[in-house]
TITORVO-745705 format. One record per residue (C-alpha): residue number from 1; residue in one letter; chain; z, x, y. Coordinates in nm, 2 decimals, always signed. Last residue first. Example, Ala and Ser with C-alpha at 12.3 -4.5 7.8 and 13.67 -1.06 7.14 Angstrom:
  resi  resn  chain      up    east   north
     2     S      A   +0.71   +1.37   -0.11
     1     A      A   +0.78   +1.23   -0.45
***
This chain:
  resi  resn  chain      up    east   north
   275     X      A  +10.38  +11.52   +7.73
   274     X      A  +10.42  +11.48   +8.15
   273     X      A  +10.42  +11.08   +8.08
   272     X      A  +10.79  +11.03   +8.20
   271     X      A  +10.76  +11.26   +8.47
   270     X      A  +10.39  +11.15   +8.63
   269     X      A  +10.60  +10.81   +8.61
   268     X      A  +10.92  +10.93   +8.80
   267     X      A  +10.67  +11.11   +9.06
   266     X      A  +10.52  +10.75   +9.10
   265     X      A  +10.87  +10.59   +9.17
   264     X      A  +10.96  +10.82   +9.39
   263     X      A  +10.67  +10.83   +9.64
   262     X      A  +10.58  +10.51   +9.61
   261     X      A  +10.90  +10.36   +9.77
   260     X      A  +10.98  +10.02   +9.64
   259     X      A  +10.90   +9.69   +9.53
   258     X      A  +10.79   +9.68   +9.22
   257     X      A  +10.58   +9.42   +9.07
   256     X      A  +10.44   +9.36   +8.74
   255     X      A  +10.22   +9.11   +8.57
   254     X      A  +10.10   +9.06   +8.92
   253     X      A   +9.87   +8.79   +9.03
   252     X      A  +10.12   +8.63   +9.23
   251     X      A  +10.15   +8.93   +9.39
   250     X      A   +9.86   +8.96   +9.52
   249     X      A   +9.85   +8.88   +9.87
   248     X      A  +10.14   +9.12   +9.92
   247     X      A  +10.54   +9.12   +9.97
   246     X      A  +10.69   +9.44  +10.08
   245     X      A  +10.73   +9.79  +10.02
   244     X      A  +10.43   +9.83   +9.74
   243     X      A  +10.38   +9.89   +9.38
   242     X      A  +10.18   +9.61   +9.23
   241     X      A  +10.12   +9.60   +8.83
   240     X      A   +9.83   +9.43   +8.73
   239     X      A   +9.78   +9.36   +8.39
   238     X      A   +9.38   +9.28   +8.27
   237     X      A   +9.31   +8.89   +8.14
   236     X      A   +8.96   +8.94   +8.26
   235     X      A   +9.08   +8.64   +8.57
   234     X      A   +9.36   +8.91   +8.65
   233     X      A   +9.14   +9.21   +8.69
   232     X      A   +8.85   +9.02   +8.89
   231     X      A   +9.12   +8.88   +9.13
   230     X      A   +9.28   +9.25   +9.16
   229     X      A   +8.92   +9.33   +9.25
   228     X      A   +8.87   +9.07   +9.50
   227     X      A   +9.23   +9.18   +9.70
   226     X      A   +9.07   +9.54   +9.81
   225     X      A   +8.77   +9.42  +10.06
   224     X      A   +8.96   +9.07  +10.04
   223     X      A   +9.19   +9.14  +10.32
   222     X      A   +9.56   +9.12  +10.31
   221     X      A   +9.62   +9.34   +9.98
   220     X      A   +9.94   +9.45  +10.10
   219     X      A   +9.84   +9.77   +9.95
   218     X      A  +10.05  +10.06   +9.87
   217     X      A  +10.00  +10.14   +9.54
   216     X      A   +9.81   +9.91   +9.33
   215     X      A   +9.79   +9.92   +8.93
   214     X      A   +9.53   +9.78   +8.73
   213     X      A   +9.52   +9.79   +8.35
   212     X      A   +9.23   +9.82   +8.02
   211     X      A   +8.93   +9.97   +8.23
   210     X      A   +8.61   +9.93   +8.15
   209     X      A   +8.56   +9.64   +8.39
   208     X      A   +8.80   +9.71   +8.65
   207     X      A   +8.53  +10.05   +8.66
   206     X      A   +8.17   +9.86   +8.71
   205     X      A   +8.38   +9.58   +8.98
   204     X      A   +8.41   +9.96   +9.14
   203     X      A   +8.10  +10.07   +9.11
   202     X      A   +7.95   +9.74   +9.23
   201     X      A   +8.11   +9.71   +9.57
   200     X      A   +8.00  +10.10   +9.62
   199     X      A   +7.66   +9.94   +9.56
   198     X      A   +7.69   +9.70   +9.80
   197     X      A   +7.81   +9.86  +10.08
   196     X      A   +8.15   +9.76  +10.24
   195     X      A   +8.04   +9.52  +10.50
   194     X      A   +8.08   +9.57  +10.88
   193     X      A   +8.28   +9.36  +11.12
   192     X      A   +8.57   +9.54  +11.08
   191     X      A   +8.45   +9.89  +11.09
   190     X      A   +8.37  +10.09  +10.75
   189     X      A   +8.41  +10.47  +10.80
   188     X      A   +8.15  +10.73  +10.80
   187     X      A   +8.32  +10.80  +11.19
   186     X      A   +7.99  +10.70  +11.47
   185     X      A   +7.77  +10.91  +11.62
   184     X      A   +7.51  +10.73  +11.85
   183     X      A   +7.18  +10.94  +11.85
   182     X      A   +7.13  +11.32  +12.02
   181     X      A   +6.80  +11.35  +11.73
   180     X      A   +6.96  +11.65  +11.56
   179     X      A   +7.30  +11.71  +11.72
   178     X      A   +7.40  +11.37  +11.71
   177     X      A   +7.53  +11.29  +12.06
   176     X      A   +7.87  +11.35  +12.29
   175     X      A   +8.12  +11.13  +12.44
   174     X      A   +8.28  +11.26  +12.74
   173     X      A   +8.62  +11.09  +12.81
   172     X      A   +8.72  +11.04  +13.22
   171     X      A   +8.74  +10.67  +13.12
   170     X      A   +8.96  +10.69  +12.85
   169     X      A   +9.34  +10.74  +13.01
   168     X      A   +9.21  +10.50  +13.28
   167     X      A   +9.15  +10.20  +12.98
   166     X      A   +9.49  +10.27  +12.81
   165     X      A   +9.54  +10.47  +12.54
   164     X      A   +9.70  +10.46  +12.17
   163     X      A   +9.59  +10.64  +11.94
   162     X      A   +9.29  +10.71  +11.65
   161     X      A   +9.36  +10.77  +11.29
   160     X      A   +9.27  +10.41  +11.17
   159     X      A   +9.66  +10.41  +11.08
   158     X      A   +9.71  +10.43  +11.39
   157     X      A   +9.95  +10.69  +11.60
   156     X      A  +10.10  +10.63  +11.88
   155     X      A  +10.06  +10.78  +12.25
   154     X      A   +9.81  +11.09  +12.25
   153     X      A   +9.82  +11.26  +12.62
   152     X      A   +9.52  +11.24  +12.84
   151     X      A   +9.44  +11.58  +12.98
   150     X      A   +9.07  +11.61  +12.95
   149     X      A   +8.97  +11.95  +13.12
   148     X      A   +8.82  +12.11  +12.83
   147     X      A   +8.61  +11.75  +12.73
   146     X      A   +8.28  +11.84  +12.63
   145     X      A   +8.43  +12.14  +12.47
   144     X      A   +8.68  +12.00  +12.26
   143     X      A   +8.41  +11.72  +12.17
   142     X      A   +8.21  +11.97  +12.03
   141     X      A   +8.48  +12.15  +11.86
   140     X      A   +8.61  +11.78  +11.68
   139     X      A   +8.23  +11.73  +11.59
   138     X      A   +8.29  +12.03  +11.41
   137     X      A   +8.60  +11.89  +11.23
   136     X      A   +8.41  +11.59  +11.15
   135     X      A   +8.18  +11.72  +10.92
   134     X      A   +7.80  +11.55  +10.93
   133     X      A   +7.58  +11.32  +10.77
   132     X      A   +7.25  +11.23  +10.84
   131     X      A   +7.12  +10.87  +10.93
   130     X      A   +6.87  +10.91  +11.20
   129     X      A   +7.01  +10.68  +11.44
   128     X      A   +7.37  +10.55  +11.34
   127     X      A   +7.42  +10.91  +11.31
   126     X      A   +7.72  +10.94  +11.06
   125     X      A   +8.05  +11.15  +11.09
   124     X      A   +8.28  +11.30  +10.78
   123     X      A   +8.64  +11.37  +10.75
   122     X      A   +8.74  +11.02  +10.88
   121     X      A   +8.65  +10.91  +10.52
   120     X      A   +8.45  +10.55  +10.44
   119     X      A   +8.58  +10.22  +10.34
   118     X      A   +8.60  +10.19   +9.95
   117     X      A   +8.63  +10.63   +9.96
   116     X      A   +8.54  +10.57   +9.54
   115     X      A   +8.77  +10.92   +9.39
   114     X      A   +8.55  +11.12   +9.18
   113     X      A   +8.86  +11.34   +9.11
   112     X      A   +9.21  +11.39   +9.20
   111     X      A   +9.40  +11.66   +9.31
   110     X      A   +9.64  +11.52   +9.59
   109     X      A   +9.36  +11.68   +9.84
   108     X      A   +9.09  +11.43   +9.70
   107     X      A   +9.37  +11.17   +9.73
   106     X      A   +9.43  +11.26  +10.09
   105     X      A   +9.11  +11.21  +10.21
   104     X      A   +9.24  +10.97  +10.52
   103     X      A   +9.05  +10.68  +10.51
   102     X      A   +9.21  +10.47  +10.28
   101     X      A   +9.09  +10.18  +10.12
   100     X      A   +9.13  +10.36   +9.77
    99     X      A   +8.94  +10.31   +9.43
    98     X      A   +9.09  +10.59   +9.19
    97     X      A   +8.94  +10.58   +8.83
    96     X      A   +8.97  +10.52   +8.44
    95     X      A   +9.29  +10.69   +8.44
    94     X      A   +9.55  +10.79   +8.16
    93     X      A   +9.36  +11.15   +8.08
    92     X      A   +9.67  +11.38   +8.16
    91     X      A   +9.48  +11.49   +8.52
    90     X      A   +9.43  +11.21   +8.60
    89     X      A   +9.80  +11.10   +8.59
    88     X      A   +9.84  +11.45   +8.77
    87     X      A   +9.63  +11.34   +9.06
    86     X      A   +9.83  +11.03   +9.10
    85     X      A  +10.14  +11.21   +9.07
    84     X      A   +9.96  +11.45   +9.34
    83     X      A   +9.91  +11.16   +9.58
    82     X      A  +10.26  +10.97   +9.58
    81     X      A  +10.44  +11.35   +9.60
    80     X      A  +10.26  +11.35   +9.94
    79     X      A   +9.92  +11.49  +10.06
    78     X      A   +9.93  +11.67  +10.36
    77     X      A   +9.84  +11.56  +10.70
    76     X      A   +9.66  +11.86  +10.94
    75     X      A   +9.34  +11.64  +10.98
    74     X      A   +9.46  +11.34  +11.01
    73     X      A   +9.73  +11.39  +11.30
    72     X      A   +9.45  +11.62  +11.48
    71     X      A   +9.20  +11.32  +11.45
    70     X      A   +9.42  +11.11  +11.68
    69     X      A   +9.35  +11.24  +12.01
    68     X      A   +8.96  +11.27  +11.92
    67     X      A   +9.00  +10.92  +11.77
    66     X      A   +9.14  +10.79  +12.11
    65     X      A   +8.87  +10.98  +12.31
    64     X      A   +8.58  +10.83  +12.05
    63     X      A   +8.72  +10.52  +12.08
    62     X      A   +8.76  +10.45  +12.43
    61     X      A   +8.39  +10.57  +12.50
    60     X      A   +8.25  +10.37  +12.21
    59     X      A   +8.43  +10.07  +12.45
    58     X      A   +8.29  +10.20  +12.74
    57     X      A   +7.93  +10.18  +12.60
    56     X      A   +7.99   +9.86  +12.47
    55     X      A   +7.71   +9.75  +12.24
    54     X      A   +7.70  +10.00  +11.92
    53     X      A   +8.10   +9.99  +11.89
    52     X      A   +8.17   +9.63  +12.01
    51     X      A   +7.92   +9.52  +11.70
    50     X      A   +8.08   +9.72  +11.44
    49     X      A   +8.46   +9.60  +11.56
    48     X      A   +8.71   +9.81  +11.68
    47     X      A   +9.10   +9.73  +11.59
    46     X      A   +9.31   +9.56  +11.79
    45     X      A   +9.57   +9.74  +11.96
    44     X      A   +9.92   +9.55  +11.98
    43     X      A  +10.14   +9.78  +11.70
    42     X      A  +10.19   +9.71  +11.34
    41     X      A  +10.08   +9.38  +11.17
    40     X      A  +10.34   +9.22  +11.01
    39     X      A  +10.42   +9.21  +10.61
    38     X      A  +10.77   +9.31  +10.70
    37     X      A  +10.77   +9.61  +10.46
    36     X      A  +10.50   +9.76  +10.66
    35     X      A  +10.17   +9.63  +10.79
    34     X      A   +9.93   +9.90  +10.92
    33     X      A  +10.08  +10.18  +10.74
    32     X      A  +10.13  +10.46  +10.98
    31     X      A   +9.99  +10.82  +10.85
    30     X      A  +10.26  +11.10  +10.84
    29     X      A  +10.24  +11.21  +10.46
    28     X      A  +10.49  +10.96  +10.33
    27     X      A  +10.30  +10.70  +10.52
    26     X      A   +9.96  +10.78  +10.23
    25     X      A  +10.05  +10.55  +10.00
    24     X      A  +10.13  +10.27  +10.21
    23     X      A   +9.77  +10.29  +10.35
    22     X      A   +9.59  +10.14  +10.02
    21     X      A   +9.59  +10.23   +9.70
    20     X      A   +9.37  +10.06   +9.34
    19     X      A   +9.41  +10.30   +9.02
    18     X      A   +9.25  +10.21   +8.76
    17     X      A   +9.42  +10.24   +8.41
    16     X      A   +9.31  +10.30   +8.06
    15     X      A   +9.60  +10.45   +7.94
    14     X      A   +9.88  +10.34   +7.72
    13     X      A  +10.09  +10.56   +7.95
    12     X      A  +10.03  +10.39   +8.24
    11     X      A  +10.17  +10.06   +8.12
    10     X      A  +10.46  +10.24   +8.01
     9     X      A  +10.54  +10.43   +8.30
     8     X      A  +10.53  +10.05   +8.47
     7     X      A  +10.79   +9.96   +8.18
     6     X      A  +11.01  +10.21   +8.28
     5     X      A  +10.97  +10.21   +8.68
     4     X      A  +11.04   +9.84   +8.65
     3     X      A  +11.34   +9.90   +8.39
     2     X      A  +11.50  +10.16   +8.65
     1     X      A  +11.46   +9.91   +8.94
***
């Protein structure tokens, strides 16, 4: 373990490196991973879709009260030491750039910069109508006060950052418009069924190819949304070093691989390369 954190911190320490995490990085600030060291799937609920969203009224209506629930676990989560060793690498001039396929903006709160959100931030709410943007935490108010009486209490937490409920929990859930044109609202978040936009896609094949290393934190790299880009590392001849509790999808790809708790063992980097 000790000569895995050593030649990782010198990996990172020759510079160059883009940083790849998904949702394990952030379960050391409260946030469910949605796989965990077993490589299983966590919990029963399956996960909206794109099409279900804009079609089924009662199933936009079950979201948005399982999100509301859920929002409050998002919004007060902290980053953890994982984040601001991250932010700290950045900061000493070792990264190239910070891809993520998390949703939870706790990078950005970790310190670091020009972070690419590959699949969207909770923080912020799109009309599917008229296209503008908008925070989350006031849609949070609004929906507060469309639903004062709503007493449905949040089971689990996702790592989508909505909850567990059951059909009778939702269905007395008010579900309110865009404020300008009183369109669909929808979380600026990528749905299954929905593709990552092309030109994000681009900017980050743009940054694996000026950078000299890869390194992914807490990704089991399941879906290709996150696994193509360790593909295009390996196939330039880049090292990829996997930090992760449990086996992924890459891994055979690795140069490096370090199974473990992210928390610690980036810390230990950010330590080693503080001069």
């Amino acid at each position: 373990m000790e000569q895995s954190v050593a030649a990782l911190s010198a990996l990172v320490g020759k510079g160059g490196v883009l940083v790849l995490s998904g949702a394990g990085l952030s379960t050391e600030s409260g946030i469910p991973d949605y796989r965990g060291p077993s490589g299983l799937r966590r919990g029963n609920a399956q996960p909206m879709t794109y099409q279900t969203f804009t079609r089924d009224l009662i199933a936009r209506r079950r979201y948005w009260a399982r999100s509301h629930l859920g929002w409050r676990t998002i919004a007060r989560a902290a980053p953890n030491a994982g984040h601001h060793a991250v932010g700290r690498l950045q900061s000493f001039g070792l990264l190239t750039g910070v891809i993520t396929q998390n949703v939870d903006g706790l990078h950005q709160a970790g310190g670091a910069d020009g972070v690419i959100e590959l699949h969207g931030a909770l923080d912020r709410v799109v009309c599917l109508d008229c296209g503008v943007l908008s925070d989350r935490a006031a849609l949070d108010d609004r929906l507060a006060a469309a639903n004062s009486g709503y007493a449905a209490e949040a089971g689990a937490v996702n790592p989508d950052g909505d909850v567990e409920l059951t059909d009778e929990q939702a269905a007395g859930f008010v579900v309110v418009g865009c404020t300008g044109c009183g369109g669909m609202l929808k979380p600026d978040v990528v749905f299954f069924g929905e593709t990552v936009p092309a030109p994000r896609v681009q900017s980050c094949f743009d940054l694996v190819e000026r950078s000299a290393a890869l390194i992914v934190l807490g990704s089991s790299l399941t879906v290709m949304s996150g696994r193509r880009f360790v593909v295009r590392a390996a196939k330039l001849g880049l090292p990829v070093a996997i930090v992760n509790q449990g086996p992924t999808r890459g891994d055979t790809l690795a140069s490096l691989l370090l199974d473990a708790p992210l928390g610690p063992v980036l810390s230990k980097v950010a330590w080693d390369l503080r001069n």
